[in-house]
C-alpha positions in Angstrom: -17.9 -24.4 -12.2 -20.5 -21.8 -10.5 -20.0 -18.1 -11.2 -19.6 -17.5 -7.6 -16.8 -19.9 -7.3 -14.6 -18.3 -9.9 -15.8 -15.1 -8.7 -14.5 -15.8 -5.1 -11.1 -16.9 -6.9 -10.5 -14.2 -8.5 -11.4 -12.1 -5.8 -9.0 -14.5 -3.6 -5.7 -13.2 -6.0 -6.9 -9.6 -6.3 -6.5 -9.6 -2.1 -3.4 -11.3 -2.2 -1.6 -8.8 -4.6 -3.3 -6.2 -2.5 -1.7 -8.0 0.5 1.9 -7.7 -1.4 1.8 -4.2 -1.5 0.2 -3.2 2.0 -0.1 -5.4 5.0 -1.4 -2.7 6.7 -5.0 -3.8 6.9 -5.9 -7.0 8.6 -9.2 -7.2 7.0 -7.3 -8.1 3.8 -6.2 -11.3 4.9 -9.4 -12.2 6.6 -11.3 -11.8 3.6 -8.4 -13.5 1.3 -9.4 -16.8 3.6 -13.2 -16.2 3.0 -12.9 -16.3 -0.1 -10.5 -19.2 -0.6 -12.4 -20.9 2.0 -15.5 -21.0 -0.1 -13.8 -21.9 -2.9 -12.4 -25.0 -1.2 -16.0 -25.9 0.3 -17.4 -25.6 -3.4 -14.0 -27.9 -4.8 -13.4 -30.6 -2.5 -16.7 -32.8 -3.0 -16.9 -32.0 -6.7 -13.1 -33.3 -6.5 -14.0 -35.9 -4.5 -16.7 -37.4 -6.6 -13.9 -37.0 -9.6 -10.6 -37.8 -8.4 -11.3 -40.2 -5.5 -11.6 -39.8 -1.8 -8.1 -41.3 -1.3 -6.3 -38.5 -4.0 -8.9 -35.8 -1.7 -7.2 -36.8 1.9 -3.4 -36.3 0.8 -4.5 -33.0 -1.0 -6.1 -31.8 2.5 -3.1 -33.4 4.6 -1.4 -31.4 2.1 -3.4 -28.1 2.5 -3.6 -28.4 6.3 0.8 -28.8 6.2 0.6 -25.2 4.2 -1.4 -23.8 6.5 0.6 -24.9 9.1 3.9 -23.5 8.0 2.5 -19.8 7.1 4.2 -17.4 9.3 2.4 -14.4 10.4 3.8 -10.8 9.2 3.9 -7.7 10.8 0.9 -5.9 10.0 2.5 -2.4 10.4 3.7 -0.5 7.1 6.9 -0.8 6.1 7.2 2.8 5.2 7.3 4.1 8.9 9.8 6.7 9.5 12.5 4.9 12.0 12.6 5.8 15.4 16.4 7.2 16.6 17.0 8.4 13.1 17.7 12.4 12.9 15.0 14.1 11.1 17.1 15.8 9.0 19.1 13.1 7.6 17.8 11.1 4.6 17.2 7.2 4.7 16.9 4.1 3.2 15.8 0.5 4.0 17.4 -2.0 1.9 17.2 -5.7 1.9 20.2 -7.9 1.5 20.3 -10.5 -1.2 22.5 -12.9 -3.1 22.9 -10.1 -5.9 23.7 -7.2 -2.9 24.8 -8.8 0.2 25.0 -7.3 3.9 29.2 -6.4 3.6 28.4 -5.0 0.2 25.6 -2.7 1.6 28.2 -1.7 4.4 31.2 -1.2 2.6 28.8 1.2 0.4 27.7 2.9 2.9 31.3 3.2 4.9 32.8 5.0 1.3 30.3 7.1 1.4 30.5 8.6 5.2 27.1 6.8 6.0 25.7 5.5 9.1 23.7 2.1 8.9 22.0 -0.1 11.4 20.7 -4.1 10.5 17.2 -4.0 11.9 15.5 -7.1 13.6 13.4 -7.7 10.3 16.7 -8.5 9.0 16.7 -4.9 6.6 20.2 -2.6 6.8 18.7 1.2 7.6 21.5 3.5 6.1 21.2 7.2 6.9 23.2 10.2 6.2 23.6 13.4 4.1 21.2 13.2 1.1 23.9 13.3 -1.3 25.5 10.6 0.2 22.9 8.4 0.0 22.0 9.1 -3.2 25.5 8.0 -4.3 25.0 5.1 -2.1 22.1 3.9 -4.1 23.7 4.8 -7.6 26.3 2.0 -6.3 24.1 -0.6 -4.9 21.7 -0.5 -8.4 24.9 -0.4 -10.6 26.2 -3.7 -8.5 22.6 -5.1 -9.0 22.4 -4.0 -12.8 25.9 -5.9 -13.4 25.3 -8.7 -11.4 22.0 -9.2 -13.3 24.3 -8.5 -16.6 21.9 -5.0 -17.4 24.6 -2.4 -16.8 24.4 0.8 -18.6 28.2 0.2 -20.0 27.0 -3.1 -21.6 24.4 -1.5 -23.6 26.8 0.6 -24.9 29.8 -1.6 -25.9 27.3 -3.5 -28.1 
């Protein structure tokens, strides 16, 4: 295997971890599929003299389904500050789950005098005193800690 091949691999996950944190920047992506499509140019013939042309075809039927079925993301930071929130209430973005679902996130919220909206990305934006909130997200990490079987009081009973 050519330096540059594994170099342009490795590049290829560096970008992509990059692209999990901040989707900010286009360019990101484009160079992730440089560099993934030179690696592909340098593997499919060496694969093909290898493997077979037959095993090569399903793994670029295969490929080309992938690429099919990526969806494109919003390319705007997540951190934005939301628009119609007050400036001098605190917030929170929080994403439901099997471990913290939506009527869990609005029951906390309701107990502790908070406002929440569910935003078309699917997130619930809670808002409200500072306090509040912060007792808000004491509950929701205690519910996630037990449901994950972490909880503070476990540790101490054993």
């Amino acid at each position: 295997m050519p330096s540059r091949v594994m170099k342009d691999l490795r590049s290829a996950k560096t970008m992509m971890e990059i692209l999990k944190v901040d989707r900010s920047q286009p360019d990101h992506l484009l160079r992730t599929e440089e560099y993934l499509n030179s690696v592909e140019s340098h593997l499919v013939p060496v694969a093909k003299r290898r493997l077979g042309e037959a095993y090569i075809d399903e793994w670029t039927k295969r490929i080309v389904e992938a690429q099919k079925t990526v969806q494109p993301r919003d390319t705007e930071p997540t951190a934005r500050f939301p628009i119609g929130i007050p400036r001098d209430k605190a917030w929170a973005r929080i994403e439901p789950s099997r471990e913290v679902p939506r009527r869990k996130i609005e029951q906390f919220a309701q107990e502790e005098e908070l406002d929440f909206k569910v935003e078309k990305d699917g997130y619930i934006l809670i808002y409200g005193e500072e306090k509040s909130l912060k007792r808000f997200v004491r509950k929701t990490a205690d519910l996630l800690r037990q449901k994950r079987g972490s909880s503070p009081k476990a540790a101490k009973e054993v």
